[in-house]
BALOBA-1460 file (C-alpha; in Angstrom, 3 decimals):
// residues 69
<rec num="1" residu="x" x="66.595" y="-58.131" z="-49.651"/>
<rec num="2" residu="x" x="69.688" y="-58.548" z="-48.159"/>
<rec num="3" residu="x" x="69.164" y="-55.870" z="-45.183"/>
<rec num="4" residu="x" x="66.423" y="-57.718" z="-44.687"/>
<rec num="5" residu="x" x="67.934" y="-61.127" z="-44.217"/>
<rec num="6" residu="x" x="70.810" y="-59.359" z="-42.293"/>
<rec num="7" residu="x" x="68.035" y="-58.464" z="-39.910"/>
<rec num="8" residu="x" x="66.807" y="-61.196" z="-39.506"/>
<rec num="9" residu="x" x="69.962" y="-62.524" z="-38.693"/>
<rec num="10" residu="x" x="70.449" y="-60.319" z="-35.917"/>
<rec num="11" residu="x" x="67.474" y="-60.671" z="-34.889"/>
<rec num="12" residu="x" x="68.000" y="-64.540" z="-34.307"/>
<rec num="13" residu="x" x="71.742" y="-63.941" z="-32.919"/>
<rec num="14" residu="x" x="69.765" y="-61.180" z="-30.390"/>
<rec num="15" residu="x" x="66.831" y="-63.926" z="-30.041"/>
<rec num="16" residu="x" x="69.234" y="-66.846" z="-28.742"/>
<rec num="17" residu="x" x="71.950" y="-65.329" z="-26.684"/>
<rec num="18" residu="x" x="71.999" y="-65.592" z="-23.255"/>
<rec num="19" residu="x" x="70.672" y="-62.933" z="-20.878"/>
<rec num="20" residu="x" x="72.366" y="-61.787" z="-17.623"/>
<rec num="21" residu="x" x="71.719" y="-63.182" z="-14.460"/>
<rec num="22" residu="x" x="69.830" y="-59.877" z="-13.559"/>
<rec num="23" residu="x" x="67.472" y="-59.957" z="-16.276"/>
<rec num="24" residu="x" x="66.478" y="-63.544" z="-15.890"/>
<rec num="25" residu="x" x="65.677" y="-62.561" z="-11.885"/>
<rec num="26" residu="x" x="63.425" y="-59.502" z="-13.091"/>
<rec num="27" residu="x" x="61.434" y="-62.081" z="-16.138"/>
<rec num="28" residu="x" x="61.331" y="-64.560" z="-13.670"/>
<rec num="29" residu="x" x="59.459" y="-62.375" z="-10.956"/>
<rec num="30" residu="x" x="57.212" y="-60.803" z="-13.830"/>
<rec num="31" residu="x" x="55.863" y="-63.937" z="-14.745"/>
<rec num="32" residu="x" x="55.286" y="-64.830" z="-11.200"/>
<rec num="33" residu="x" x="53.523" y="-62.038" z="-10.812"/>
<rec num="34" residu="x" x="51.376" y="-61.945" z="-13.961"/>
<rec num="35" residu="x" x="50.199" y="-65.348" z="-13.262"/>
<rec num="36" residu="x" x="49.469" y="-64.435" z="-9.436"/>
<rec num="37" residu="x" x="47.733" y="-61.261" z="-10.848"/>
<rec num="38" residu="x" x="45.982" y="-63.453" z="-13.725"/>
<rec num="39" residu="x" x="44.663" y="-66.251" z="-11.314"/>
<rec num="40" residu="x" x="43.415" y="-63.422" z="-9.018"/>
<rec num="41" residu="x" x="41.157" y="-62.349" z="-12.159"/>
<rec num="42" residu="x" x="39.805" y="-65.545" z="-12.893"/>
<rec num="43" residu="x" x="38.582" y="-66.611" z="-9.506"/>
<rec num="44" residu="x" x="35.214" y="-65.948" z="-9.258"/>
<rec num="45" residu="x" x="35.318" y="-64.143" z="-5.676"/>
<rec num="46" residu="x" x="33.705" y="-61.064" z="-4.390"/>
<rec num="47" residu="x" x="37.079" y="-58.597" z="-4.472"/>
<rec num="48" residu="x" x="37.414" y="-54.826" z="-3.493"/>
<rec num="49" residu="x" x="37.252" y="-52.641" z="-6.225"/>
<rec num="50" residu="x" x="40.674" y="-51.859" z="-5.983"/>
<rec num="51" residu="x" x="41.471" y="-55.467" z="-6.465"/>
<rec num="52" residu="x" x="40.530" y="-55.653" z="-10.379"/>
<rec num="53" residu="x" x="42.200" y="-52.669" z="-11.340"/>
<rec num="54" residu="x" x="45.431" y="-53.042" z="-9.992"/>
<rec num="55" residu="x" x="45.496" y="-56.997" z="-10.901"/>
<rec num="56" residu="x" x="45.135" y="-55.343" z="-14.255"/>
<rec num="57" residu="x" x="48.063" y="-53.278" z="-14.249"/>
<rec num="58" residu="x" x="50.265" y="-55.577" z="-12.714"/>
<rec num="59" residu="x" x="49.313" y="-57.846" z="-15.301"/>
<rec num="60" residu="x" x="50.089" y="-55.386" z="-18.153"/>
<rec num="61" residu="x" x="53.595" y="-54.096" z="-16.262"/>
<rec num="62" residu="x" x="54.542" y="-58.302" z="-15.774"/>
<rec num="63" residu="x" x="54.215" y="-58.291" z="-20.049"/>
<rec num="64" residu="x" x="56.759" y="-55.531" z="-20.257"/>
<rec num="65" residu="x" x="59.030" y="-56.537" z="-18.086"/>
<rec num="66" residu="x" x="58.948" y="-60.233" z="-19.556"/>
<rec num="67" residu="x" x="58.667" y="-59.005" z="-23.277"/>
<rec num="68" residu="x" x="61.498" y="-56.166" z="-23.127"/>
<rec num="69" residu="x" x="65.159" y="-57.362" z="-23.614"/>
């Protein structure tokens, strides 16, 4: 149990520190892009078929670049 909590301590400390400047420039462009790439899903248009597929993966790659620390 108290691994545990001293994970989840970490965890927190790791959770609420602040990132560098570099890393909030690369989060900051992946969600700008994901939400680009999402909109670009959602509007009802007439696309390529390219267009879907790589909106897609740029949506995907924007969630690992915003979830990885």
């Amino acid at each position: 149990m108290e691994k545990l909590a001293s994970l989840v301590n970490l965890l927190i400390k790791r959770w609420t520190s602040s990132s560098p400047k570099t890393y909030q420039v690369i989060t900051n462009v992946a969600i700008g892009t994901g939400i680009a790439a999402t909109i670009i899903t959602l509007i009802p248009l007439s696309y390529p078929v390219w267009v879907l597929p790589t909106a897609a993966f740029a949506i995907a790659l924007s969630a690992k670049f915003t979830v990885e620390k």
